[in-house]
C-alpha positions as CSV (number, residue, x, y, z in Angstrom):
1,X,-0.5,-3.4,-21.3
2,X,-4.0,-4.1,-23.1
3,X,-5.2,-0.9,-22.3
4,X,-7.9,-2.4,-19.9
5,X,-8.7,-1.0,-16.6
6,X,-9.6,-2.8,-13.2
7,X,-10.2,-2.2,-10.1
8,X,-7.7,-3.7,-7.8
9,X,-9.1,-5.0,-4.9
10,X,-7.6,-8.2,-3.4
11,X,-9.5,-11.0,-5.5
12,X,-7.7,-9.3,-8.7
13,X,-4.5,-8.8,-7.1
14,X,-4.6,-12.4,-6.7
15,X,-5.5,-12.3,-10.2
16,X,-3.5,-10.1,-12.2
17,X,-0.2,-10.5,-10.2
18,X,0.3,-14.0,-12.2
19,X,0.1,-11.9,-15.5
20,X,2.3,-13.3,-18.3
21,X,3.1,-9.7,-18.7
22,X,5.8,-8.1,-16.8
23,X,5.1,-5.0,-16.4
24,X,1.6,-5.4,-15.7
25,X,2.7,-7.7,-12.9
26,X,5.3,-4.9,-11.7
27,X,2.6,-2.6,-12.4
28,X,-0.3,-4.6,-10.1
29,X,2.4,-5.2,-7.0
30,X,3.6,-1.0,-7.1
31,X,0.2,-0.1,-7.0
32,X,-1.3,-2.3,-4.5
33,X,1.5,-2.3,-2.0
34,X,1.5,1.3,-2.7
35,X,-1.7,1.8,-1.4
36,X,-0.7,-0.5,1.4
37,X,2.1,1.7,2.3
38,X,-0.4,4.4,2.9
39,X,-2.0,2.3,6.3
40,X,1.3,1.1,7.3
41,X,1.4,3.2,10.3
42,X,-2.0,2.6,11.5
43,X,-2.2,-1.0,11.2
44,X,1.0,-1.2,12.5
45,X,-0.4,0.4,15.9
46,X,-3.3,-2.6,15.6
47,X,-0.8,-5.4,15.6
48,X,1.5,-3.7,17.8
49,X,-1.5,-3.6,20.4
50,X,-2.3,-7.2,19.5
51,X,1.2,-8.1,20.2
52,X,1.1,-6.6,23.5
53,X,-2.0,-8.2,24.7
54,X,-1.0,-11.5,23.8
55,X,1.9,-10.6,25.8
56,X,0.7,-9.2,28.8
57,X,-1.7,-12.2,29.3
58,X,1.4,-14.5,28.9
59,X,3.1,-12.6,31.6
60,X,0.1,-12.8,34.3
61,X,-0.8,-16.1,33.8
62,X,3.1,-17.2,34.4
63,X,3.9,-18.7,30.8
64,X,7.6,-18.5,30.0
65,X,6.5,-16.5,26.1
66,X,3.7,-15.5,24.3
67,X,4.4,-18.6,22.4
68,X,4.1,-20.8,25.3
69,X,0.8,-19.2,26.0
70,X,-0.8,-19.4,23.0
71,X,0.0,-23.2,22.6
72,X,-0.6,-23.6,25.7
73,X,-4.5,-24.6,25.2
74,X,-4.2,-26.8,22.3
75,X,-1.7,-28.6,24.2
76,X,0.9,-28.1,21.6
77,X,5.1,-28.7,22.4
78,X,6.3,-25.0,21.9
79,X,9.1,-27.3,20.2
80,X,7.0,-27.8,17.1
81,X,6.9,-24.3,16.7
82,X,11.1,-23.9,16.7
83,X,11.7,-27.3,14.9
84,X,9.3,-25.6,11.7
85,X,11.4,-22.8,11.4
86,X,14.8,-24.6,11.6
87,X,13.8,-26.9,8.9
88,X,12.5,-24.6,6.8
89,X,15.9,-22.8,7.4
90,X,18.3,-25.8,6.6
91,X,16.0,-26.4,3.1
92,X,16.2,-22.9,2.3
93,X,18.7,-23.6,-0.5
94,X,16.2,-25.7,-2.0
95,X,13.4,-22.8,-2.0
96,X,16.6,-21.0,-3.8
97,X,17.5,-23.6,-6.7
98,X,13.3,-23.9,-7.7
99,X,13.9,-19.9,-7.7
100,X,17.0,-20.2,-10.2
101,X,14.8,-22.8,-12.1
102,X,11.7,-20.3,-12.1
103,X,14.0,-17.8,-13.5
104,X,15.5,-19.8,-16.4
105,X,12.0,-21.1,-17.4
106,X,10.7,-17.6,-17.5
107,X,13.7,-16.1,-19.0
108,X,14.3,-13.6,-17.4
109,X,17.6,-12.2,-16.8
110,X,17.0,-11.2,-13.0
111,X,14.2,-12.3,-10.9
112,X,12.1,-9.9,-8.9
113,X,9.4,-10.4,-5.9
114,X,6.8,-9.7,-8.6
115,X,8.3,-12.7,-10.6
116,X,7.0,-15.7,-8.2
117,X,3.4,-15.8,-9.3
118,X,3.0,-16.5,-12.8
119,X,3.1,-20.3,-13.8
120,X,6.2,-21.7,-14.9
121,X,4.6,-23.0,-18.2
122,X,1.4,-21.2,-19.5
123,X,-2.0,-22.9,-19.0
124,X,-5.2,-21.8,-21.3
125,X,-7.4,-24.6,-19.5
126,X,-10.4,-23.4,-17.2
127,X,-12.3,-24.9,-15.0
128,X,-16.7,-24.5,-14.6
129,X,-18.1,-25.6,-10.9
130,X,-19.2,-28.4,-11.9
131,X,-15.5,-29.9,-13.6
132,X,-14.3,-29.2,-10.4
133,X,-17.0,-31.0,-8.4
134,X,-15.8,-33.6,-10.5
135,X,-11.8,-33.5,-10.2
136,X,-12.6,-33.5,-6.3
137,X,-14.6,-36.6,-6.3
138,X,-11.9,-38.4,-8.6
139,X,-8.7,-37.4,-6.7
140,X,-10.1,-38.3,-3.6
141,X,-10.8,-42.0,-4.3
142,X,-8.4,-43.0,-2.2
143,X,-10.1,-41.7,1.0
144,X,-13.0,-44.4,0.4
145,X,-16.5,-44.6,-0.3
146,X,-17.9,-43.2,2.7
147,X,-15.6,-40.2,2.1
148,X,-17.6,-40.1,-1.5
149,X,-21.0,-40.2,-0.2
150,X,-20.4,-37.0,1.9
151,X,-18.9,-35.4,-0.8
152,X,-21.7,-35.9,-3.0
153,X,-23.9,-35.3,0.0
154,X,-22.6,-31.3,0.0
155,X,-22.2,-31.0,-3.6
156,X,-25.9,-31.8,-3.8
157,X,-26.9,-29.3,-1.3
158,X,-26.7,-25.4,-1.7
159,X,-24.3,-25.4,0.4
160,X,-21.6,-22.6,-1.6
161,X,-21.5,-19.1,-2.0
162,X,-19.6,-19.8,-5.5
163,X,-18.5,-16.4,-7.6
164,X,-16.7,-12.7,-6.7
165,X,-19.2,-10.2,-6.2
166,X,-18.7,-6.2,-5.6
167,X,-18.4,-6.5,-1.7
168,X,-17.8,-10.0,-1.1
169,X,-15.2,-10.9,1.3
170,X,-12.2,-12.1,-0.6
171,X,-10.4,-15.5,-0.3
172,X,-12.2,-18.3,0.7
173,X,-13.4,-20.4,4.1
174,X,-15.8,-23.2,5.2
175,X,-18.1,-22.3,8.1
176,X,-18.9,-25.2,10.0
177,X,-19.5,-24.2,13.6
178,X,-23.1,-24.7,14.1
179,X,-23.4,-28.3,15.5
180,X,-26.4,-29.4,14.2
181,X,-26.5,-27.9,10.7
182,X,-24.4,-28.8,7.9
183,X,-21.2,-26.5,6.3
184,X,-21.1,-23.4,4.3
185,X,-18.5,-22.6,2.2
186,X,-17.4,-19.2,0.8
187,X,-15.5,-19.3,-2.2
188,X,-14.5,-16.6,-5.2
189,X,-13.8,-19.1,-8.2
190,X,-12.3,-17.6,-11.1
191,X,-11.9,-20.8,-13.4
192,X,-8.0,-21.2,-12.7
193,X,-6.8,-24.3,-11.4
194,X,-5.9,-22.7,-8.0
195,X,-9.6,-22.0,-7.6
196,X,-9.8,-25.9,-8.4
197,X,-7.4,-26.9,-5.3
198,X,-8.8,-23.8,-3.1
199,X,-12.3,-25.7,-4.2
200,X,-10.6,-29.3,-2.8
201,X,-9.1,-27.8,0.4
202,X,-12.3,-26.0,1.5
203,X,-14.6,-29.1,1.1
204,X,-11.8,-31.1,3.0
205,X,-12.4,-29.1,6.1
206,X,-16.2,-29.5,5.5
207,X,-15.6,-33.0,5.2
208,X,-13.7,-32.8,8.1
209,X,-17.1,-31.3,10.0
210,X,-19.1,-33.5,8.8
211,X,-17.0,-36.8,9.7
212,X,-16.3,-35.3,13.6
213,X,-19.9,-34.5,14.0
214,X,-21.0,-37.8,13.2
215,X,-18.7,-39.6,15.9
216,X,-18.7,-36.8,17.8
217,X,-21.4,-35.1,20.8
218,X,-21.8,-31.7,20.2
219,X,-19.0,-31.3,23.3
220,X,-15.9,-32.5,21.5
221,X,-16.8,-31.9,18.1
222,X,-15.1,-28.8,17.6
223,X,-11.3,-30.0,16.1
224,X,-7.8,-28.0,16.5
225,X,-6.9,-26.0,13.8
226,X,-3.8,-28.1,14.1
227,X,-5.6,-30.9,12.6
228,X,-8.0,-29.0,10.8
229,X,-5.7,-27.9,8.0
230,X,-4.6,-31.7,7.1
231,X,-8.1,-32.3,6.4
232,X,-7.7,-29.2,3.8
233,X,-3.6,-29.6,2.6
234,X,-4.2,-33.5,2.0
235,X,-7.4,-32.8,-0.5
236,X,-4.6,-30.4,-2.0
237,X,-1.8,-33.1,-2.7
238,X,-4.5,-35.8,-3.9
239,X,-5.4,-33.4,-6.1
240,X,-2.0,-32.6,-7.4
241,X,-1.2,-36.3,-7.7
242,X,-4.4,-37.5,-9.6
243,X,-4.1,-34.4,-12.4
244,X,-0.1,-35.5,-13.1
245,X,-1.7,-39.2,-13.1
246,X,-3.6,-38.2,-16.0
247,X,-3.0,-38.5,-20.0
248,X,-1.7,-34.9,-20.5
249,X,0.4,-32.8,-22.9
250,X,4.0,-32.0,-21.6
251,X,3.3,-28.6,-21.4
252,X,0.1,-29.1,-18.8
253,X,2.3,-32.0,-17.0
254,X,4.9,-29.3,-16.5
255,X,1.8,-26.6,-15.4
256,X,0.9,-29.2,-13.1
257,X,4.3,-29.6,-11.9
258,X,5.1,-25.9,-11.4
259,X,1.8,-25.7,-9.7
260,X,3.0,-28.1,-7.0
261,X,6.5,-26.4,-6.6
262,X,4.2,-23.1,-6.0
263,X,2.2,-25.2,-3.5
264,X,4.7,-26.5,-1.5
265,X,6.8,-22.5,-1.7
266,X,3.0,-21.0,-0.8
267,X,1.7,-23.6,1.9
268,X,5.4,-24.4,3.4
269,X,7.6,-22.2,3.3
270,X,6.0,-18.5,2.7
271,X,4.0,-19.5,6.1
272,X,7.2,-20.1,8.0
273,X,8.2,-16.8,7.0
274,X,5.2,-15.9,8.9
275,X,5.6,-17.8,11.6
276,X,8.8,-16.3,12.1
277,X,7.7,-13.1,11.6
278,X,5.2,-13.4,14.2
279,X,7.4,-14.8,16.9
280,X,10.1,-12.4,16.2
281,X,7.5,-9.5,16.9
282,X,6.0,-10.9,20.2
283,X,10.1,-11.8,21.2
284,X,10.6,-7.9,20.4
285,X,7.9,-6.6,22.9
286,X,8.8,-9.4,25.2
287,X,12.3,-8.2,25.3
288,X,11.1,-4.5,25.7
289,X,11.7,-3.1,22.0
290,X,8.7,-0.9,20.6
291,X,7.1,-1.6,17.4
292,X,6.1,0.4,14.8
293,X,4.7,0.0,11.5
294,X,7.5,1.0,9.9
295,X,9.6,-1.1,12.2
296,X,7.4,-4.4,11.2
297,X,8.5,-3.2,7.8
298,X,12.1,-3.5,8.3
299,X,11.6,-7.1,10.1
300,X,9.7,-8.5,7.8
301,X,11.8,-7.1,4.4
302,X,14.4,-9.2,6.8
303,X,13.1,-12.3,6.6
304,X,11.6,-11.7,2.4
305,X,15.5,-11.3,2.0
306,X,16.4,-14.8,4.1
307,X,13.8,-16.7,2.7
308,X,14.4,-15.6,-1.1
309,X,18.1,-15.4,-1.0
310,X,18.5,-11.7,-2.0
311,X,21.9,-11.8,-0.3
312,X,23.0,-14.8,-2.4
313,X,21.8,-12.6,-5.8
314,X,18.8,-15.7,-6.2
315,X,16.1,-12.9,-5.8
316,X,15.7,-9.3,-5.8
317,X,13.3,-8.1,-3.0
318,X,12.0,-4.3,-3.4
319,X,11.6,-2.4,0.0
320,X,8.5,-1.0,-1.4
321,X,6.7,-4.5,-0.6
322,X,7.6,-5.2,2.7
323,X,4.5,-3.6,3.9
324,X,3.1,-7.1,2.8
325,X,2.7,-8.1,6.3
326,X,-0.2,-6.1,7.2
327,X,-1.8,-7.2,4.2
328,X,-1.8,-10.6,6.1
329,X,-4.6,-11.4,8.5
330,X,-3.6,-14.4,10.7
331,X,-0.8,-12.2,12.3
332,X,-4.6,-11.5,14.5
333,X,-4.7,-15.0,15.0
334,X,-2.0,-15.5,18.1
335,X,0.1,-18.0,16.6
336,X,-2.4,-19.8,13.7
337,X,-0.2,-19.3,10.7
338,X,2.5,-21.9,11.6
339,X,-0.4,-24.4,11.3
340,X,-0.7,-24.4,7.4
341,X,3.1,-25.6,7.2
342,X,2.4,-28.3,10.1
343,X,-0.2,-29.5,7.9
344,X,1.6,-30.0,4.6
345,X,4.1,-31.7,6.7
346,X,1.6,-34.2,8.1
347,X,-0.9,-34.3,5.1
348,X,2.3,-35.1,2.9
349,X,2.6,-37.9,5.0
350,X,-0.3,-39.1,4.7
351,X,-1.4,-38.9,1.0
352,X,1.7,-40.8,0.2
353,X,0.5,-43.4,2.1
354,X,-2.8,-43.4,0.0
355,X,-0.5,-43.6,-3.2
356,X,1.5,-46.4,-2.1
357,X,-1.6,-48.4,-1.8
358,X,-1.5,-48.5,2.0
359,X,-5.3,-49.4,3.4
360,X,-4.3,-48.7,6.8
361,X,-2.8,-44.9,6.1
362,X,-6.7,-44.6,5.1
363,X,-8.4,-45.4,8.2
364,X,-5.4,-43.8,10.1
365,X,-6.5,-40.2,8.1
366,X,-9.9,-40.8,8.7
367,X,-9.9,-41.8,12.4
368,X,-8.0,-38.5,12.8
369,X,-10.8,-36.7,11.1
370,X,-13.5,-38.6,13.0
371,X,-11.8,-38.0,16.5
372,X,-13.3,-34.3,16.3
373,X,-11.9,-32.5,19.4
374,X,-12.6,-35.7,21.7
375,X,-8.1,-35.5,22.1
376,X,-5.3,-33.1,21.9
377,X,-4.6,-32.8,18.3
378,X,-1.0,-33.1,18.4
379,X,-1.3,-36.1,20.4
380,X,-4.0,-37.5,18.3
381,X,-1.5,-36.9,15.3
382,X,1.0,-39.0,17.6
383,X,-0.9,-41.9,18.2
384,X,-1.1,-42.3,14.0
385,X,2.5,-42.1,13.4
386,X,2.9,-38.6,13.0
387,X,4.7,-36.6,15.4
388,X,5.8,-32.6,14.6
389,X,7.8,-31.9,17.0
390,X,10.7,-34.3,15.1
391,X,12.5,-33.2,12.0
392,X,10.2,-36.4,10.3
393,X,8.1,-35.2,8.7
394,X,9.4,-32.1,7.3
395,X,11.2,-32.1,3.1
396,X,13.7,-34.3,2.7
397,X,16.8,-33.3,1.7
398,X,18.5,-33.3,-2.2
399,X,20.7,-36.0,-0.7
400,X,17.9,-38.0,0.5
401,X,15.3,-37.9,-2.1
402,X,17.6,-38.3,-5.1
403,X,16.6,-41.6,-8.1
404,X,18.5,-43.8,-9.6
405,X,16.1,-42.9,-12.7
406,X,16.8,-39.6,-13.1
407,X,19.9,-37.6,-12.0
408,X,18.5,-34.4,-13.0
409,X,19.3,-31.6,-10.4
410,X,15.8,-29.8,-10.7
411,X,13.7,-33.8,-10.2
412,X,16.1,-33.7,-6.5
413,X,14.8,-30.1,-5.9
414,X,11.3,-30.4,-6.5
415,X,11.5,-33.7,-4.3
416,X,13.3,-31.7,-1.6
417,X,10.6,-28.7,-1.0
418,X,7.9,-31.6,-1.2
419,X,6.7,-32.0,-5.2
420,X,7.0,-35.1,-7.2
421,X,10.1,-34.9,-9.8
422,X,9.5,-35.6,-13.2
423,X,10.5,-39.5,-13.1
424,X,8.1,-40.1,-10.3
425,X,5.3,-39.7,-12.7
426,X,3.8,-41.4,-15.2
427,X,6.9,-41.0,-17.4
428,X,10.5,-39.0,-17.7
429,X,10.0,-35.8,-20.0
430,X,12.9,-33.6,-19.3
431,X,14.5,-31.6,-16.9
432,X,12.5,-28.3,-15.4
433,X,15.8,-26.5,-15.5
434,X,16.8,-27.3,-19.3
């Protein structure tokens, strides 16, 4: 709309796609999934043989699924899996209502795929390196001093690979693997306060490196992924928490807010959609279907539709965009994705612990940490009250999470998908959905 051209590689589609402008964002998601459209067929031939590998060695090594294989080695309950995706089901109308409320706050008279990214109230504040150095040291207070000092310990090092650069991969990770040498970390900061939490998450996992190879010999060190992304989604919510904690403006409280409504859609539920995807491919080939890309296509524009209630008028999905799954590289991963929504569950669990006041949730998270890969992580999780195979830990419902402070529909909704409501924070200033 200004005139200004970019090149649209995937760090500015993660950019430009929460444009205030709608157009450009309409704009920025036909182009880009246009493109897309253009591999569909040949990336749907990779997965499709990934798919089939992952279910040919299920079938000679006598597991009852591809599933059953893959969690097989982590020592994970196939059950966890299937109890995810059911709760994510039953709190589907929740997802809906924060969509209704998104669309009213936008106003907009229909809501489109396009129409889920750009923040629900509009945010001019960025963020340098070293302020978010600084918000990560201050929200995670509650994890203790020791917690601190290694924090400081890698923000002191050069341990980052910090800006976007022509040929850089996008998104970000923390490298930790080498035993005896201390984390790298991979990032593409832009200033926006997603960059900030993407900032927090990756140094929990280095954190979470650090703390197992200090307990740990260089035989059990190595954690499960299944553990690995509490480390990460736990830094997330602290972070959340201490900026709504904070002397702010309404309009940055209600950034803040919309921010964590986008968390808990992004982290919780857009991964079960791809956990279901994934299993719903692998039960295809199992039951002797053949995929295609165009096939994946029509699955996965399936599932957009469930989870964003295009049958129930809430959202409008395009058919153009369902190529988005091969756009999406843990479907490689044989059964990884699920993980990320395991670990809100659990990390949710845990930071509100840390809020309460609870010293013992503390060493609890950080004995979990600490224990490296010397147990089975889901086990490990067991033993310190959390278990995922049981609908505990997963949202609550509207019914369940409702105040006697507030009876506002939207403070029960943000509560439900796993965000503080509005009364729940330093004080009452309205209703999201007025």
């Amino acid at each position: 709309s200004t005139g200004e051209e970019i090149t649209l590689d995937q760090a500015a589609y993660s950019l430009h796609r929460a444009s205030d402008n709608r157009e450009d964002r309409k704009l920025v998601f036909d182009t880009f999934w246009g493109a897309w459209k253009g591999y569909e067929t040949s990336i749907g031939q990779t997965l499709d043989t990934q798919v089939k590998a992952h279910v040919f060695q299920a079938k000679v090594r006598k597991y009852d699924s591809a599933l059953d294989a893959a969690l097989s080695g982590p020592n994970i309950p196939t059950a966890v899996y299937h109890t995810l995706v059911d709760a994510a089901h039953r709190h589907l109308p929740s997802l809906h209502r924060y969509f209704r409320i998104r669309q009213r706050m936008l106003g907009l008279t229909d809501l489109h795929y396009y129409d889920i990214y750009p923040p629900l109230v509009a945010s001019d504040r960025t963020f340098d390196i070293d302020e978010s150095k600084a918000l990560t040291l201050a929200s995670a207070a509650p994890l203790g001093p020791h917690y601190l000092d290694l924090l400081g310990e890698g923000f002191a090092g050069n341990w980052m690979h910090v800006y976007p650069r022509p040929g850089k991969a996008p998104g970000a990770y923390m490298y930790g693997s080498v035993y005896d040498v201390h984390p790298f970390l991979l990032l593409n900061h832009n200033g926006q306060f997603n960059d900030v939490s993407t900032f927090t998450h990756e140094w929990g996992h280095a954190i979470h490196t650090m703390l197992s190879t200090e307990h740990n010999p260089y035989e059990t060190s190595s954690y499960a992924t299944f553990t690995a992304e509490i480390a990460s989604t736990t830094n997330e919510v602290l972070l959340q928490e201490y900026m709504l904690g904070q002397e702010i403006s309404d309009d940055e409280r209600l950034f803040y807010l919309g921010t964590a409504l986008e968390a808990a859609r992004g982290t919780f539920f857009r991964q079960v959609m791809f956990a279901e995807f994934e299993l719903k491919i692998h039960e295809m080939v199992e039951a002797g279907e053949a995929l295609s890309g165009q096939k994946m296509s029509e699955v996965y524009e399936g599932l957009l539709r469930q989870y964003h209630g295009a049958d129930q008028d809430v959202l409008t999905i395009d058919p153009a965009y369902a190529v988005e799954w091969s756009f999406i590289p843990h479907f490689y991963r044989n059964f990884y994705v699920f993980q990320y929504a395991t670990s809100i569950a659990g990390g949710t669990m845990f930071a509100e612990r840390f809020l309460k006041g609870d010293q013992q949730a503390r060493d609890d998270y950080l004995a979990v940490l600490s224990a490296g890969g010397s147990r089975h992580a889901y086990e490990l999780l067991q033993e310190y009250g959390i278990d995922l195979a049981t609908d505990a830990p997963t949202p609550e419902s509207p019914a369940e999470s409702s105040h006697d402070c507030c009876t506002c529909p939207a403070a029960s909704t943000a509560t439900a998908i796993g965000a503080r409501c509005l009364c729940r924070c330093r004080r009452f200033i309205g209703c999201l959905g007025c």
